[in-house]
C-alpha positions in Angstrom: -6.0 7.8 19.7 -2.6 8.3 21.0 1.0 6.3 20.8 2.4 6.0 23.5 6.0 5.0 23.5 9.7 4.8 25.6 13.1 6.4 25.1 14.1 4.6 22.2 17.1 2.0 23.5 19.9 1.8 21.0 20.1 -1.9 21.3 17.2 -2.7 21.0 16.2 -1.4 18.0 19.0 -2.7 16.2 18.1 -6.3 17.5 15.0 -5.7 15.5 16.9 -5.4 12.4 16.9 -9.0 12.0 14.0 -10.0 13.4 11.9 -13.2 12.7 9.3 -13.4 15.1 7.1 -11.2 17.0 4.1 -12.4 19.1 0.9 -10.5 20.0 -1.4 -11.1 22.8 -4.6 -9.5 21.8 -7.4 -8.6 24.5 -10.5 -7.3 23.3 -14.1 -7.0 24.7 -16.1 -4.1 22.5 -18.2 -6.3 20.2 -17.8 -5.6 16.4 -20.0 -5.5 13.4 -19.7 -9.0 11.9 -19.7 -9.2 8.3 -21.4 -12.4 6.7 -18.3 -14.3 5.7 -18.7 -15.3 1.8 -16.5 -15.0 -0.8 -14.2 -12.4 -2.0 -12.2 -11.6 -5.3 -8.6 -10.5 -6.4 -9.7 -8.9 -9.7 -12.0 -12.0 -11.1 -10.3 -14.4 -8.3 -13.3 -15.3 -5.6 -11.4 -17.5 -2.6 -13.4 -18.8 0.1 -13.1 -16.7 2.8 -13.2 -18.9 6.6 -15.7 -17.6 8.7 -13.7 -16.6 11.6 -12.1 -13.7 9.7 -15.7 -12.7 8.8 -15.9 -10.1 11.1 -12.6 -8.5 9.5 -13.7 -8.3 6.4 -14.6 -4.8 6.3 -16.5 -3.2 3.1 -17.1 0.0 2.0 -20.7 1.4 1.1 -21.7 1.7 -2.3 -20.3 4.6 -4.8 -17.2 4.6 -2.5 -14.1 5.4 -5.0 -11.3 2.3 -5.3 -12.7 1.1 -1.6 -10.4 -0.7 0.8 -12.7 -3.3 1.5 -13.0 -7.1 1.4 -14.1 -8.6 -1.2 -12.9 -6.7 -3.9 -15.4 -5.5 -6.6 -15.5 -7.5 -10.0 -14.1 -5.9 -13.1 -10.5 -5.1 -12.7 -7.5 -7.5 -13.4 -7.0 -10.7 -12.1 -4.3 -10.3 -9.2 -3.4 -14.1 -9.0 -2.0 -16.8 -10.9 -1.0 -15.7 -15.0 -1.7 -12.4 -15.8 -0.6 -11.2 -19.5 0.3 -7.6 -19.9 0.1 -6.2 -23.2 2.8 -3.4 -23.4 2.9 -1.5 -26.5 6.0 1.4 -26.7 3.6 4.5 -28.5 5.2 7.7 -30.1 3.8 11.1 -31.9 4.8 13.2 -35.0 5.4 15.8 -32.9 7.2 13.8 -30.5 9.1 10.9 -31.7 10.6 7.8 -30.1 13.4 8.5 -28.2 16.0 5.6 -28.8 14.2 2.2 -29.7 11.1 0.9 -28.4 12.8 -1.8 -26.9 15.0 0.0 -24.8 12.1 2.0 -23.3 10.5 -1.5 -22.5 13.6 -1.9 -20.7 13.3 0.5 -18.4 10.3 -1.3 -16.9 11.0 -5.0 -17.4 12.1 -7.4 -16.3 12.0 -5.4 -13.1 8.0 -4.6 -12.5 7.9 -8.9 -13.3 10.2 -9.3 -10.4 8.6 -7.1 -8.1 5.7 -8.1 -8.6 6.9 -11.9 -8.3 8.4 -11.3 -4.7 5.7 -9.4 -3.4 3.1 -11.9 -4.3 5.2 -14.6 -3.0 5.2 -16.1 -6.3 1.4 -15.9 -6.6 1.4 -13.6 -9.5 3.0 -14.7 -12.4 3.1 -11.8 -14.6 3.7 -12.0 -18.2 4.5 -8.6 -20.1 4.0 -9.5 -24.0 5.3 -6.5 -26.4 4.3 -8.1 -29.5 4.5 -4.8 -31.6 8.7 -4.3 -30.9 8.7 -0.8 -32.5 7.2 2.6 -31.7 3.8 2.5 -32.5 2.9 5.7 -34.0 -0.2 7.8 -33.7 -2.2 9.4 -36.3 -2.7 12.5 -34.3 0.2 14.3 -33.1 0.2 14.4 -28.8 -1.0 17.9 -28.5 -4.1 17.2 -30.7 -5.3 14.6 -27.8 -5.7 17.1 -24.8 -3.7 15.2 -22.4 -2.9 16.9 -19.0 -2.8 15.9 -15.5 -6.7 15.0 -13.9 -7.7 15.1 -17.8 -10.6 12.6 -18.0 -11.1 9.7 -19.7 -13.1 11.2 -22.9 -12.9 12.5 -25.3 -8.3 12.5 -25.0 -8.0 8.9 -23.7 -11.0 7.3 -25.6 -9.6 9.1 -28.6 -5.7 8.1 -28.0 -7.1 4.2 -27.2 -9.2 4.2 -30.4 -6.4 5.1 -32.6 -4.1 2.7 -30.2 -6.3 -0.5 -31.1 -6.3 0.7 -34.6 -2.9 0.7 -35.2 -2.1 -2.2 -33.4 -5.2 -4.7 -34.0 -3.3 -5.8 -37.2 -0.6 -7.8 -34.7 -2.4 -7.8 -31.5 -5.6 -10.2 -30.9 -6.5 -7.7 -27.4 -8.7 -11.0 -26.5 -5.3 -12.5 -25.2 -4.3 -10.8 -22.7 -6.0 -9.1 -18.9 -4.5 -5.3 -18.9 -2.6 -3.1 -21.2 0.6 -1.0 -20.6 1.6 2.2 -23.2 4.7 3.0 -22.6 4.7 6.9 -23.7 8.1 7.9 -25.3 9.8 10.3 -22.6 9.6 13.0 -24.7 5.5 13.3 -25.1 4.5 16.2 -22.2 6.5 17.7 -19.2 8.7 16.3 -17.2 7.8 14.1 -14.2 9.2 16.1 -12.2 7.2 18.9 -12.9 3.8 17.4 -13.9 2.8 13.8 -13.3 0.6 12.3 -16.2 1.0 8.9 -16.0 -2.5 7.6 -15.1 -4.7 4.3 -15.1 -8.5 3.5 -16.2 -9.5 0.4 -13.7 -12.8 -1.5 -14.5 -13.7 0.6 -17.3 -16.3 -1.0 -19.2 -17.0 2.2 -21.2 -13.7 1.3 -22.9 -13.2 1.2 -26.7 -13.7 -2.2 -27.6 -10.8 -4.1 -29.2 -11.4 -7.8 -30.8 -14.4 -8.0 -29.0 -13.4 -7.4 -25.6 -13.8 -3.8 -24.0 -9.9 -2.4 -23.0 -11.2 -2.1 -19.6 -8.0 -2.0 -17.7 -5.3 0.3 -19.0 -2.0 2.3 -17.3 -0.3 5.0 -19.2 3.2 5.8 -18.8 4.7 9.1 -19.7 8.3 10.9 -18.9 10.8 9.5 -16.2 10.4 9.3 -12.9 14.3 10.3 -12.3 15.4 12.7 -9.1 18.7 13.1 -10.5 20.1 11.0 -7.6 21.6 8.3 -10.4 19.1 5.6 -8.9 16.3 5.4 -12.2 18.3 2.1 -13.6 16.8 1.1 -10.3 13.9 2.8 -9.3 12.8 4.4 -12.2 10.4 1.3 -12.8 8.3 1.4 -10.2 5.9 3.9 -11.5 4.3 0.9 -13.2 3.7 -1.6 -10.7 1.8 1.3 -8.7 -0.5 1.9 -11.9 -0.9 -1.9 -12.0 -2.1 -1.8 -8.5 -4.9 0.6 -9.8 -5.9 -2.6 -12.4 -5.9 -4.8 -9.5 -8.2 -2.5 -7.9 -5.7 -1.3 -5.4 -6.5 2.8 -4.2 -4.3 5.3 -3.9 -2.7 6.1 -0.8 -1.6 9.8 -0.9 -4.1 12.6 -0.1 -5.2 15.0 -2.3 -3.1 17.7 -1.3 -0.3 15.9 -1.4 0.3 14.9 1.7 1.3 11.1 2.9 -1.1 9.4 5.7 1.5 6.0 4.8 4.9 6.9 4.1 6.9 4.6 2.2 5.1 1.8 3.6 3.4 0.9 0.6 4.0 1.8 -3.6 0.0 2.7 -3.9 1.1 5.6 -1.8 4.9 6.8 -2.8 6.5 4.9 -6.0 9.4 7.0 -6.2 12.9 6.6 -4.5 13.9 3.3 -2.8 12.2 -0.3 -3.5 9.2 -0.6 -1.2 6.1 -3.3 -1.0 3.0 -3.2 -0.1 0.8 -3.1 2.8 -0.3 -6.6 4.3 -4.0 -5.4 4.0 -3.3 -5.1 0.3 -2.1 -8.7 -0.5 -4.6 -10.3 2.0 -7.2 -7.9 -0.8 -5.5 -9.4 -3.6 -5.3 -12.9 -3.1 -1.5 -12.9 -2.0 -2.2 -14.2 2.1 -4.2 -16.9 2.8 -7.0 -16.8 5.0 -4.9 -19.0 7.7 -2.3 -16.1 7.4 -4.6 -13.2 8.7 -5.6 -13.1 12.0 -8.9 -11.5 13.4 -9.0 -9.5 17.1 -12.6 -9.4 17.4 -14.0 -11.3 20.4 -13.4 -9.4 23.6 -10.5 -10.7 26.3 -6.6 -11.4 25.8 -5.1 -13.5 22.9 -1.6 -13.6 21.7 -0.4 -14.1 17.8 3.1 -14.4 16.0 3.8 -12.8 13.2 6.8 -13.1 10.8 8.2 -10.3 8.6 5.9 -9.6 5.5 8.6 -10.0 3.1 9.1 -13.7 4.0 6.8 -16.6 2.3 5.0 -18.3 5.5 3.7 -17.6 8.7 1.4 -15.7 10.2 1.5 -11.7 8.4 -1.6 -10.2 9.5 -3.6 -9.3 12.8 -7.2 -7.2 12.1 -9.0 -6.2 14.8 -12.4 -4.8 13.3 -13.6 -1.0 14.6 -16.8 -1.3 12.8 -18.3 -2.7 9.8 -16.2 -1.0 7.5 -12.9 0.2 9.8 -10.0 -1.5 11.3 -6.6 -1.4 12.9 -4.4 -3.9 10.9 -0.6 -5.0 12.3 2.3 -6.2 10.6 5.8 -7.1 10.5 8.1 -4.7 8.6 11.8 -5.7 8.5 14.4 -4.3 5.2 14.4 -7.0 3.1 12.3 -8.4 -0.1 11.2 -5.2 -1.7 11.6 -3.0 1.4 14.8 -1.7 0.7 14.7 1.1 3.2 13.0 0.2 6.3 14.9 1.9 8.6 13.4 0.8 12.2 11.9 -2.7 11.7 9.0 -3.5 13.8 5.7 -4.0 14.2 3.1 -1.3 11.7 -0.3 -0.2 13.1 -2.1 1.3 10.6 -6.2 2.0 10.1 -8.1 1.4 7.0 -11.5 2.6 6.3 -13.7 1.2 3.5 -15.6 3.9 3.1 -12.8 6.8 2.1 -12.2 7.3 -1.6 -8.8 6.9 -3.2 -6.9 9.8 -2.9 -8.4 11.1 0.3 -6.8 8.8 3.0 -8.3 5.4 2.9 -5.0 4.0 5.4 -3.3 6.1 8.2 0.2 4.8 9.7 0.2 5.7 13.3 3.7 7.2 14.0 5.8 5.4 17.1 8.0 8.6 17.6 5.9 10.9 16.4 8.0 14.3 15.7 10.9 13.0 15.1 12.0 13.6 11.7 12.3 9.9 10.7 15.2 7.4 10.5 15.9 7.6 6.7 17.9 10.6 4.3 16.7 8.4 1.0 15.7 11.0 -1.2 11.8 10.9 -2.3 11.2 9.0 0.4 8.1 10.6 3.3 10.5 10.7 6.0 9.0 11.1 9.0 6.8 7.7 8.6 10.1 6.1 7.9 10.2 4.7 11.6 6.6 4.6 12.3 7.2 0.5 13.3 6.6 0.2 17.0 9.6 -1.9 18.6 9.7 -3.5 22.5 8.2 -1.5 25.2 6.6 0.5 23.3 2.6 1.1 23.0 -0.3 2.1 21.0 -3.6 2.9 22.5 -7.1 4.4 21.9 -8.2 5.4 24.7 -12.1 5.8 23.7 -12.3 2.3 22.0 -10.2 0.3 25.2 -7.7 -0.7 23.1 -4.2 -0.9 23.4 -1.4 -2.9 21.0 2.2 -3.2 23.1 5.6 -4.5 21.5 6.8 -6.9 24.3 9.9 -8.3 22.5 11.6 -9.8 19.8 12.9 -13.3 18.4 15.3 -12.6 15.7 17.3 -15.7 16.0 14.1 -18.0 15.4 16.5 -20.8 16.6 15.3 -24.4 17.9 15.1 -24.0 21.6 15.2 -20.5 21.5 12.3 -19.4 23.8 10.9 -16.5 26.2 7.7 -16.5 27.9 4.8 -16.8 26.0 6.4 -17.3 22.7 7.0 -20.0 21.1 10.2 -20.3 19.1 10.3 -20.8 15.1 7.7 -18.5 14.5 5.0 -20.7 14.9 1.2 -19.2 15.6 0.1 -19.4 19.6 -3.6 -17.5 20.3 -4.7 -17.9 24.1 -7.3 -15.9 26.0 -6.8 -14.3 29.3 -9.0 -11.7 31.4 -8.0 -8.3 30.1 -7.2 -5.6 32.8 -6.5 -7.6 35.9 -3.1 -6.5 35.9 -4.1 -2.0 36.2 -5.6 0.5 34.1 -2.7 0.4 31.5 -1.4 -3.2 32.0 2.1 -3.9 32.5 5.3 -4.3 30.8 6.8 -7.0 33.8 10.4 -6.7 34.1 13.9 -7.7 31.9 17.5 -8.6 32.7 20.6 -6.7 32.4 20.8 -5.0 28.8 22.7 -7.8 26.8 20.6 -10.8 28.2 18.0 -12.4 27.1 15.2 -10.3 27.7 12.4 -11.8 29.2 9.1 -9.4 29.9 5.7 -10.5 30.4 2.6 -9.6 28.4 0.9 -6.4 29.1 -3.0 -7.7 29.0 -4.9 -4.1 28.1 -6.7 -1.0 29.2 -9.6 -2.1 31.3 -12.4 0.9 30.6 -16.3 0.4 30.4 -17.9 0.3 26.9 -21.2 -1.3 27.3 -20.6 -3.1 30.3 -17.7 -5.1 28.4 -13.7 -4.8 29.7 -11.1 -3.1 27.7 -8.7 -4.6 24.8 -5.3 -4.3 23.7 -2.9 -6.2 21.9 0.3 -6.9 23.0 3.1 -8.1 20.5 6.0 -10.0 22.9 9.1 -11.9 21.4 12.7 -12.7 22.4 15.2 -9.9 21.5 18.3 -11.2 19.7 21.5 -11.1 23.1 23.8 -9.7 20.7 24.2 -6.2 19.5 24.0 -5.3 15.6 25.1 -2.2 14.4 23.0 0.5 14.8 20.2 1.8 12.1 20.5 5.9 11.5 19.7 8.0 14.2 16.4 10.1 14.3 17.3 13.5 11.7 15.7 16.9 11.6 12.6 17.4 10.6 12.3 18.1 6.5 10.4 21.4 5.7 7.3 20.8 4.2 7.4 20.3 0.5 3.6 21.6 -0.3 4.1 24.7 -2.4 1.3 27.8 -1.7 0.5 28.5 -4.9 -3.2 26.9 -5.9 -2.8 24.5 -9.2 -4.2 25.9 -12.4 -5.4 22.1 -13.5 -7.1 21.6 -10.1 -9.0 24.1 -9.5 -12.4 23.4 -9.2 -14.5 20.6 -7.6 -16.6 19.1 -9.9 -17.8 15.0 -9.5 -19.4 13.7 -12.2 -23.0 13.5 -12.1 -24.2 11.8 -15.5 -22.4 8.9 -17.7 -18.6 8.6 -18.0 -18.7 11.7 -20.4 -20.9 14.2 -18.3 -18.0 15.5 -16.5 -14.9 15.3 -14.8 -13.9 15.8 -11.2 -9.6 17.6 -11.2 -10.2 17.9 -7.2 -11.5 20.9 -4.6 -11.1 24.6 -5.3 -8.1 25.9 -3.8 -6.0 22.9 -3.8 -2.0 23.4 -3.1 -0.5 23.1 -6.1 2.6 20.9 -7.4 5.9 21.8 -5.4 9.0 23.3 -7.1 11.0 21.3 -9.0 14.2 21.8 -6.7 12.1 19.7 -4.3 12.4 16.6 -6.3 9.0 15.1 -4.8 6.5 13.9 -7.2 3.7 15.5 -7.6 0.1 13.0 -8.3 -3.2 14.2 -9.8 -6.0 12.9 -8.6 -9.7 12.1 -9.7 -11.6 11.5 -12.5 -13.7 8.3 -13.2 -13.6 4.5 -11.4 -16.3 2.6 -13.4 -16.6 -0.4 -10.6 -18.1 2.4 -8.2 -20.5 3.2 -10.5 -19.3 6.7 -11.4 -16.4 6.5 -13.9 -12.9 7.5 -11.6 -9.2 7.2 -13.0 -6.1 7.4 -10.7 -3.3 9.2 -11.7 0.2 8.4 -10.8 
C-alpha cells in the first residue's frame, strides 16, 4: 500500500478546519468475504445489525486477545444506555491516603462522565457511585500484594479484590452496579512516569465473587498521569476512560514495544496529553453509530458517500470497505472539536483494522498522508507524527495490489442551503451512486478547479482499473466544496521528534510466556528482549502489556 499525496496548499488545509461535509465516491469490484449479518453486542447490548453492512462486519478467529471484530464477545460492560460505576478511593498502612478520598475522586469525575457523555453522543449515561466517601483501607500493606507492571491477575489482584469486597461489602451491595473503579492513593508504587501500573481485568469470570455476582469487570488506578506541563486538572483523567474502554471490550492500541500504529487518534491507544476520542470503528463496536450511520464499500464499481465530522451527533460517520473476512479499511471525518482537542489537520482518516491481531500488537494502523513529516502538533505526549495523518483535497490513498484507491476531492465547510459543487449535495446529506470504475485512466482523475479563492469545483476521480479475477479496480473518492474564504492557518509541518524507545531491555518483560492452563497457570509480561520503559526526561508514558482476557478463553488483562 502506498499514499499518495500533493504539495500541501496552505489554503486549503485551513478551509478544512471547519469543515462539515465531505463526500466519497467509492468504486470497488474485488468481491469480499460476506459475513452472515446477525446480531452484535456492546458489552451485553445485541442491536440488529441490517444486512447490507454484513459484509463489514469483520470478526476475528477464536482465542484472538480483545479482537476488533463485530459483534463484540459477551461478558464485558454494557457500553450503552445506564452504566453504574462503583468507585471506591483504596489506601495502605504503608501508604496512606494522600488528602481525602474525595478529592482523589475529583480528579476523575465529573470529567471521565463527560467524556464519556460526548463521545457516545449521549448514548452512555454513566453513573460513577462512591458510596464508601473515605479511604478504604487494606488489611495488607501494598508491598505484601506483589503488584508490578504485567503482574497477573492471581494471586496480587485476586488477593487485593478479596480483601476489597471484604471491606467494603458492609456498604456496598456489588449486585448494583456493571464495573468497578479503585482509585489507588497516588502514593501506592512509582510514579507514572516511570512505571505504568494502572491496569484492567475485562470479562473475568474467575473474579472473586461479591454479593453473588463475580467482580468481572474491574480498572485499577494508581499514581498521576502528570507531565509536569500544568495540564493534569485537565488531562490527568483520562487514564480512566481508556481502562473503561478495556470493560467495554475495547483493545489496546499501542504496540508492545511501545510504539503507536494510531497516534492520538483514539484514547485506547495514547491517554495522556490533550483531550482526544475515539476511533469511529470503536463506537460503531460499542453501540454508539447506528447501523444507518456506517457505510459498507463492498460491491465492485463507483459509489459516493458524505460524511460529517465524528464529533457531531448525526450524519453519516463511517465508510468500511471489507479486505477479507476479518480486515478492513475504515474512513472518517476528523475535525478539532468534541473531545478532539488537538487535531491539527482535519480531514478525512484511513485507517485498517484486523480482527485477528491481539491487543497490544497492532489491531488498527493509521495510514500517514505526509508521511515523514514530523507532524502538525508540539502538544506534549502527544505521537506526533500521526498528528496530520487526515488526508485533505487532492490528495490520495491507494493499494495498488487490492485496486483500491480513496481520493479527497473537496470540502463543504459552510454546509449552507444552496451551497453546492458537483456531486455533492449540500447539508451533509448521504448520496451513494454507482459508476464504471476506471474509464477515466489507470489512476483516475482529479478534473480541474478555479482560481485559488473560488469555489473549487473538481470532479470525482473513479479508481485504479487493475485485473483481480477478471473484476475492475476500486477506489474511493471523498469530493466536497472547500469553504471561498481563507482561515488562519493550522501549524506548519515541525522536525521530526527523536525516537523515545529507550535500548535498554525491561527487567519486568523479559520473557515470553502465554498462559497455557487456567487463569492461574501462568502469566504472559511480553517477548524476550523487549525495549524497555524510556527515561523519565522523555515524559512519554510507558504501558505494560499482557496477561489474561477471560472472553478469549485464555485469561488476558490490559494495562494502561
Amino acid at each position: 500500500m502506498q499514499s499518495s499525496r500533493r504539495r500541501i496548499r496552505p489554503r486549503r488545509v485551513a478551509a478544512l478546519a471547519s469543515v462539515t461535509v465531505l463526500t466519497l465516491a467509492v468504486s470497488t469490484s474485488a468481491g469480499t468475504g460476506h459475513l452472515t449479518a446477525g446480531s452484535t453486542t456492546a458489552g451485553p447490548i445485541a442491536p440488529a445489525r441490517s444486512t447490507a453492512l454484513g459484509s463489514c462486519m469483520i470478526r476475528g478467529g477464536m482465542g484472538v486477545q480483545m479482537a476488533e471484530g463485530i459483534p463484540t464477545p459477551a461478558g464485558y460492560s454494557r457500553s450503552t444506555g445506564t452504566v453504574r460505576a462503583l468507585t471506591l478511593m483504596v489506601d495502605f498502612s504503608d501508604a496512606p491516603g494522600q488528602g481525602s478520598a474525595l478529592e482523589r475522586l475529583a480528579e476523575f469525575f465529573p470529567q471521565t462522565q463527560n467524556w464519556f457523555k460526548v463521545s457516545s453522543y449521549g448514548r452512555l449515561d454513566y453513573r460513577p457511585e462512591a458510596p464508601v466517601t473515605h479511604w478504604l483501607r487494606m488489611p495488607k500493606p501494598f508491598g505484601a500484594y506483589g503488584i508490578e507492571r504485567g503482574a497477573p491477575f492471581d494471586p496480587g489482584y485476586r488477593g487485593l479484590v478479596q480483601d476489597i469486597v471484604a471491606e467494603a461489602d458492609p456498604e456496598v451491595d456489588f449486585r448494583q452496579y456493571d464495573l468497578l473503579n479503585v482509585l489507588i492513593t497516588p502514593n501506592a508504587g512509582p510514579s507514572a512516569l516511570d512505571t505504568v501500573l494502572s491496569v484492567t481485568f475485562a470479562g473475568n469470570t474467575e473474579a472473586p465473587v461479591a454479593d453473588g455476582v463475580p467482580v468481572a469487570n474491574a480498572s485499577f488506578v494508581y499514581s498521576r498521569q502528570d507531565d509536569g506541563s500544568g495540564s493534569y486538572a485537565e488531562t490527568g483523567y483520562r487514564v480512566l476512560p481508556h481502562e473503561n474502554g478495556h470493560t467495554f471490550g475495547l483493545p489496546d492500541l499501542y504496540t508492545q514495544d511501545g510504539g503507536g500504529a494510531v497516534g492520538h487518534w483514539d484514547i485506547m491507544s495514547e491517554d495522556w496529553g490533550a483531550d482526544n476520542d475515539l476511533l469511529a470503528w470503536h463506537k460503531w463496536k460499542l453501540g454508539w453509530l447506528d447501523d444507518s450511520q456506517v457505510r459498507c464499500a463492498s460491491a465492485p464499481g463507483t459509489a459516493e458517500y458524505t460524511l460529517t465530522p465524528l464529533a457531531r451527533p448525526g450524519g453519516v460517520k463511517l465508510v468500511v470497505v471489507p479486505l477479507s473476512t476479518t480486515t478492513a479499511y475504515a474512513l472518517e471525518l476528523r475535525t478539532p472539536e468534541g473531545n478532539d482537542a488537538d487535531v491539527c489537520r482535519p480531514g478525512i482518516l484511513i485507517y485498517k483494522v484486523d480482527a485477528d491481531i491481539d491487543t497490544g500488537n497492532g489491531p488498527i494502523n493509521v495510514f500517514d498522508s505526509t508521511r515523514d513529516s514530523g507532524g502538525c502538533t508540539r502538544s506534549p505526549n502527544v505521537h506526533a507524527e500521526l498528528s496530520d495523518a487526515p488526508f485533505i483535497a487532492d490528495e490520495s490513498f491507494k493499494d495498488p495490489a487490492r485496486g483500491i484507491t480513496i481520493t479527497v476531492i473537496a470540502a463543504d465547510p459552510s454546509g449552507t442551503t444552496g451551497s453546492r459543487c458537483r456531486g455533492v449535495e449540500s447539508r451533509g446529506q448521504a448520496r451513494t451512486g454507482r459508476g464504471r470504475g476506471g474509464d477515466r485512466g489507470e489512476d483516475g482523475g482529479l478534473g480541474t478547479r478555479t482560481a485559488e479563492g473560488s469555489a473549487h469545483v473538481l470532479r470525482a476521480a473513479t479508481g485504479r482499473r487493475t485485473s483481480l479475477g477478471g473484476r475492475g479496480g476500486r477506489g474511493i473518492t471523498v469530493s466536497a466544496c472547500p469553504r471561498t474564504s481563507p482561515r488562519p492557518p493550522t501549524a506548519p509541518p515541525y522536525p521530526p521528534r527523536p525516537s523515545l524507545r529507550s535500548p535498554a531491555a525491561s527487567p519486568s518483560c523479559g520473557g515470553s510466556r502465554r498462559p497455557t492452563g487456567g487463569p492461574a497457570s501462568a502469566a504472559w509480561s511480553g517477548p524476550a528482549g523487549s525495549p524497555g520503559p524510556p527515561s523519565t526526561g522523555s515524559r512519554r508514558r510507558w504501558r505494560a502489556w499482557g496477561t489474561y482476557d477471560w472472553t478469549a478463553g485464555t485469561p488476558y488483562s490490559h494495562h494502561g
